[in-house]
Structure formats: C-alpha cells, structure tokens
C-alpha atoms as one frame of an Amber mdcrd trajectory, in Angstrom:
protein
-151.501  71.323   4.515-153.466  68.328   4.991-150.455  66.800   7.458-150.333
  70.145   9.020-154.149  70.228   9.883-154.154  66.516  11.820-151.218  67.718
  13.620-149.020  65.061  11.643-146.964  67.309   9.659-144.076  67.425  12.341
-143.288  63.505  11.952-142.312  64.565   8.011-141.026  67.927   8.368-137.490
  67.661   9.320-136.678  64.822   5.995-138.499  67.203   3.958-136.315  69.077
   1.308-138.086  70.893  -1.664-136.639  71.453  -4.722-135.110  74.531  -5.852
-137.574  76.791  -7.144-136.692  77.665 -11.146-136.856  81.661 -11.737-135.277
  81.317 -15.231-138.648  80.096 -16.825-140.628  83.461 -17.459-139.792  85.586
 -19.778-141.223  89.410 -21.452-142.481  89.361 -24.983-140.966  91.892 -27.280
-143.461  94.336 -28.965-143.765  92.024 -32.367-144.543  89.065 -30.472-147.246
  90.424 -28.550-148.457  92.256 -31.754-148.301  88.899 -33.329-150.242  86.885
 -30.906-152.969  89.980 -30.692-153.331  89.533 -34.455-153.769  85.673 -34.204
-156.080  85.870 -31.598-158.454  88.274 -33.532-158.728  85.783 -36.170-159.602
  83.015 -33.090-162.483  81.117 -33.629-162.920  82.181 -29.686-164.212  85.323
 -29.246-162.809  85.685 -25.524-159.099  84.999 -26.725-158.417  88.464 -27.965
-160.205  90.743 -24.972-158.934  88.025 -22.674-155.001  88.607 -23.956-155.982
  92.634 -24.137-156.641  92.193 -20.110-153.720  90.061 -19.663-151.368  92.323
 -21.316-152.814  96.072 -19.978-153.541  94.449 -16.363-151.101  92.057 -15.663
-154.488  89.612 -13.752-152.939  86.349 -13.283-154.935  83.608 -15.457-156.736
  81.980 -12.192-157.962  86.097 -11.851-159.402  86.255 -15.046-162.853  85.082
 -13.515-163.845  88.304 -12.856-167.529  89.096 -12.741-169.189  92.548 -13.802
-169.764  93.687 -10.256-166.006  93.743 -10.256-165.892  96.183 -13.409-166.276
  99.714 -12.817-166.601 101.502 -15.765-167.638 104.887 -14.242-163.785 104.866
 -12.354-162.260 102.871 -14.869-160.659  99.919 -12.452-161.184  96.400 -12.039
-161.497  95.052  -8.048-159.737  91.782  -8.022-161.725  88.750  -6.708-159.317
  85.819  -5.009-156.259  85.669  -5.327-152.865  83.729  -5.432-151.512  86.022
  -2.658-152.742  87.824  -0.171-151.580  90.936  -1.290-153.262  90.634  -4.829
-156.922  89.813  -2.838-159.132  92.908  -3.319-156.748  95.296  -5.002-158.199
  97.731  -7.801-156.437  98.051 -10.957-156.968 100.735 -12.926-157.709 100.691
 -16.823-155.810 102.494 -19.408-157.901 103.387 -22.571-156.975 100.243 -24.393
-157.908  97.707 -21.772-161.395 100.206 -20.637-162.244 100.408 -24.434-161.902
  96.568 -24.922-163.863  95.890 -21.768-166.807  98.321 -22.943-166.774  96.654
 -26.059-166.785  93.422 -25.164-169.804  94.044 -22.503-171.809  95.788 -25.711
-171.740  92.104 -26.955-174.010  90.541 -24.167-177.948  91.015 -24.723-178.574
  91.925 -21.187-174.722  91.068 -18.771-176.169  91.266 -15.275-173.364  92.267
 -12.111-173.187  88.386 -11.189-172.284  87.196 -14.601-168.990  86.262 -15.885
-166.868  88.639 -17.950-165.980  85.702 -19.500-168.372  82.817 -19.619-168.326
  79.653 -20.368-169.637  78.814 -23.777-168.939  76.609 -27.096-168.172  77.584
 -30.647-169.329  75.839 -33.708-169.273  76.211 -37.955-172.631  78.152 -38.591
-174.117  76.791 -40.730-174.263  73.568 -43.277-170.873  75.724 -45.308-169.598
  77.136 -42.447-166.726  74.415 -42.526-166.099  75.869 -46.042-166.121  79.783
 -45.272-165.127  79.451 -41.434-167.942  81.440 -40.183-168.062  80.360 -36.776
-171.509  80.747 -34.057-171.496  80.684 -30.834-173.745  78.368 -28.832-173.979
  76.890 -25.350-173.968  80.055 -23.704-174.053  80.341 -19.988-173.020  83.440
 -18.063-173.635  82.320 -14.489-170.863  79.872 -15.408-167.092  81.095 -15.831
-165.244  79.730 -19.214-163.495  76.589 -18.286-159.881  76.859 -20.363-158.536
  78.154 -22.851-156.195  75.516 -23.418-157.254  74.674 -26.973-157.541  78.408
 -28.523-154.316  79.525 -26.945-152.100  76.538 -28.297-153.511  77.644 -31.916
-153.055  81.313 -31.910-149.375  80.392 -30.535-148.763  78.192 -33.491-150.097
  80.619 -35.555-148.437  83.989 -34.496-144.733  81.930 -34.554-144.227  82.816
 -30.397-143.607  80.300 -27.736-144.642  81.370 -24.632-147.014  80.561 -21.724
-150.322  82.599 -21.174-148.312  83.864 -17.718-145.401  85.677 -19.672-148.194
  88.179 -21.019-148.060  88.995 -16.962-144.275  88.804 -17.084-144.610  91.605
 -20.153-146.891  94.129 -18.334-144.802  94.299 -15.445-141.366  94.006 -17.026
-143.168  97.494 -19.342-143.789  99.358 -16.198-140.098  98.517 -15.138-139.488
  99.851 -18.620-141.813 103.149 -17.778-140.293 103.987 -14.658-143.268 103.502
 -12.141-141.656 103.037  -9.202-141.503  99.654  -7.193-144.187 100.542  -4.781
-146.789 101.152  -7.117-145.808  98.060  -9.395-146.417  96.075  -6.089-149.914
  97.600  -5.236-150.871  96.948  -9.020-149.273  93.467  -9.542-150.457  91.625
  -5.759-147.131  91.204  -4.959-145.912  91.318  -1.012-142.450  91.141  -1.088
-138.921  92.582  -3.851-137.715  89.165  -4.606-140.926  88.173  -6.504-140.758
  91.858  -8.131-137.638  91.377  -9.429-138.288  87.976 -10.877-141.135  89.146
 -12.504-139.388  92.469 -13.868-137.686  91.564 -17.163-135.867  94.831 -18.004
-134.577  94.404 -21.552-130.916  94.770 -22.294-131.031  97.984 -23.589-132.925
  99.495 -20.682-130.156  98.034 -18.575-127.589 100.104 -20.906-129.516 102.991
 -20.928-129.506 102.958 -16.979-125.741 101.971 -16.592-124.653 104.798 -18.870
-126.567 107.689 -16.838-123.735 107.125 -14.097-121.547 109.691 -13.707-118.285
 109.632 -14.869-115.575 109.271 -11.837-111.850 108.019 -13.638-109.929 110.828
 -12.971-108.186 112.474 -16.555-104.793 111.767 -15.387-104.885 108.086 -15.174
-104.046 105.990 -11.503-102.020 108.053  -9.637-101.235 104.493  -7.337-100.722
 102.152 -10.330 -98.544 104.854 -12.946 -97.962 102.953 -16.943 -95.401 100.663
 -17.487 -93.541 103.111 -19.659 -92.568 105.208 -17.052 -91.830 102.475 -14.655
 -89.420 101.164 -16.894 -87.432 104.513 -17.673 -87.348 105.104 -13.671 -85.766
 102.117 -13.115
C-alpha cells in the first residue's frame, strides 16, 4: 500500500507471488466445547471474558469489532450498529440481538455506575486480589478503570479459560461457530451475508462449517431416482453369461 501510494508499486508487482491463502485453519466448536469455555470464563478473574465470548458466540463481531461503544447499543430495537470494519460490507451493518446476547448486554451495562454513549462496552481496566487474603480465597477487585479507553487484549484471560475448559481453539472460531449454526438453522445465504459483513460466497462458505451430520441429513432428502428394475444398459452378469 505504501509502494502503491509513491507510485512505486509497479517496479515490484510483476515478481510478486503471495502465498496460498490456508482455509483449513478455522474450525466450529461443538455444543460441549462452547459450553465448556462459557463455564471457564465465568469463573475468569476478568469480568469481560464471559459477556465478551456471549457476544462473540450470539453475534458472530469479529474480535477487532468488539470495540463497540454504547451509542452503538440499542437496547430499545435490540441490535448492535457495527463501528469499522475488516470489510466493507461489515462497516455499519446492524445486528440484531437474540435474548441471550440482549440479556447479557443489559446486564453487563447494570454493572457501570453511570456508562455514558461514548464509553466502551468494554473498557480497559486491571484486576487485582482484594484484599491482604484475597490470594488465599481468590476474591478478585477491579481497579484501573477507564471507560473512555477500550480494553487492550485479552490475550492473557483467554489462554487460561482455554487451558481450563480442555478446547483448543482461537477467539475467531467462536465467529466460525455462529455462522456455521445459522448454516445449521437454515437462514438462507443472503441474510447470513448481511449479518456476518461478508461481500462475496467464497468467504461464506469458508466460514460455514456444516457438521457431518447436517451434510447427511441434507444428502438423504434427495429423491430417490434408480429405477426398481436395475440398468436396463448394463443387465447382471448372470444373465450375460446364460445368453451367451
């Protein structure tokens, strides 16, 4: 890009050859993983791990998305307006909430003393023992709080609830799951598109993870079309023989 703007991009372009792109990295989590990693992240000692992962797995927001703000919450039409994007297709789209993902959103707004529309739904802020015993008891407070700032990673939390829910994954196969459970659902490819950000089929389908037995299911609905009386063209070797 930076080539492209001086107008030097041309001298490099035609020796240029990218490598293939891998699509066999993502993957869907099955219901007991995800259960599993929802369970480890309640027990966090980060409070945003579990709403964050709720969002994640209800929305399908990519992890650069998650820095939504309140403005961009609308509880009275239960829908989220995405902010930037990593297309331009998923810029300014509105998802809306199911109950699960508007009820973890309400509740995790209760938790703010007074959220204005320009803070961060997730902010950044530390987490300590509280108290002298807390190290003993694992009572954990929160302090460092600052909600015009958005929370920086959540590197460190989300390598511990993976180790402790069994699962290895990456925070963007919670994105692979939502989408691969509207597959699942039906919804048809236009509206996963409008919901997901996504401009073009190829994408969809690498994102869609249809499980095995969705596939089966699918396969089996086809109609039936071997005739009863076998090949007409192509009669058993029995027969050929006792012809000859």
């Amino acid at each position: 890009m930076i080539l492209r703007k001086h107008r030097l991009w041309h001298f490099l372009e035609p020796d240029f050859h990218p490598l293939p792109e891998r699509e066999d990295v993502g993957r869907a989590l099955s219901l007991e993983e995800a259960n599993r990693l929802l369970e480890a992240a309640a027990n966090s000692r980060s409070r945003s791990l579990f709403p964050a992962l709720m969002l994640y797995l209800h929305t399908g927001v990519r992890a650069a998305e998650r820095r939504l703000r309140w403005k961009q919450v609308d509880f009275t039409h239960r829908a989220i307006r995405v902010g930037r994007s990593k297309t331009r297709g998923g810029e300014g789209r509105v998802i809306l909430l199911n109950d699960e993902a508007f009820d973890i959103l309400m509740e995790w707004h209760a938790r703010f003393a007074d959220p204005h529309p320009d803070h961060f739904v997730f902010p950044s802020e530390r987490y300590g023992f509280d108290g002298e015993d807390g190290h003993l008891y694992g009572a954990v407070s929160v302090w460092g709080l600052d909600p015009t700032k958005p929370m920086g990673s959540m590197k460190s939390a989300w390598t511990t609830c993976r180790k402790a829910a069994g699962v290895r994954c990456r925070m963007h196969d919670l994105r692979h799951t939502f989408i691969s459970a509207l597959a699942e659902a039906g919804v048809p490819e236009s509206t996963m598109k409008a919901i997901a950000g996504w401009m073009s089929a190829k994408m969809l389908e690498r994102y869609s993870h249809t499980r095995a037995q969705a596939k089966r299911e699918a396969v089996n609905k086809l109609p039936q079309r071997r005739p009863p009386w076998g090949s007409p063209q192509n009669p058993p070797q029995s027969t050929r023989r006792s012809n000859s």
